[in-house]
C-alpha positions, 0 to 999 in steps of 0.5 A: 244360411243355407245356399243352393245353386243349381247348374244347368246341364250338370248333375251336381249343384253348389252348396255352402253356408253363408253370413248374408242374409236372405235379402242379400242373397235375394238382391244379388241374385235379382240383380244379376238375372236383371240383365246388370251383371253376366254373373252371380257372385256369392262369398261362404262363410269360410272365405271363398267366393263362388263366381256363377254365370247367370246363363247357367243358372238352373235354380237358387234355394236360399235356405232358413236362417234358423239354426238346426235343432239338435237333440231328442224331443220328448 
């Protein structure tokens, strides 16, 4: 799954895939814009974890969980 977040106050945004699901994704972020926890953590699939503030969270784009076609249609 695709995972976009965007930073406040900064050009860039942060982009990777991820194993978790939507709903994962969903709560954690949820969870943490509640007032719980001061920050959002999130793991890629690669093994690094991203650590975002929740003061500067601009957006998060949770992408489909469908894989990417490849090829030509006909």
């Amino acid at each position: 799954m695709d995972i976009r977040i965007g930073i406040t106050n900064s050009p860039r945004e942060i982009s990777f895939e991820t194993s978790q699901t939507a709903a994962e994704v969903e709560k954690v972020v949820g969870d943490a814009l509640d007032g719980s926890k001061s920050f959002v953590t999130l793991a890629d699939s690669k093994g690094k974890t991203y650590v975002v503030p929740t003061a500067s969270l601009a957006y998060v784009e949770i992408g489909s969980e469908e894989s990417r076609k490849v090829g030509f249609v006909s």
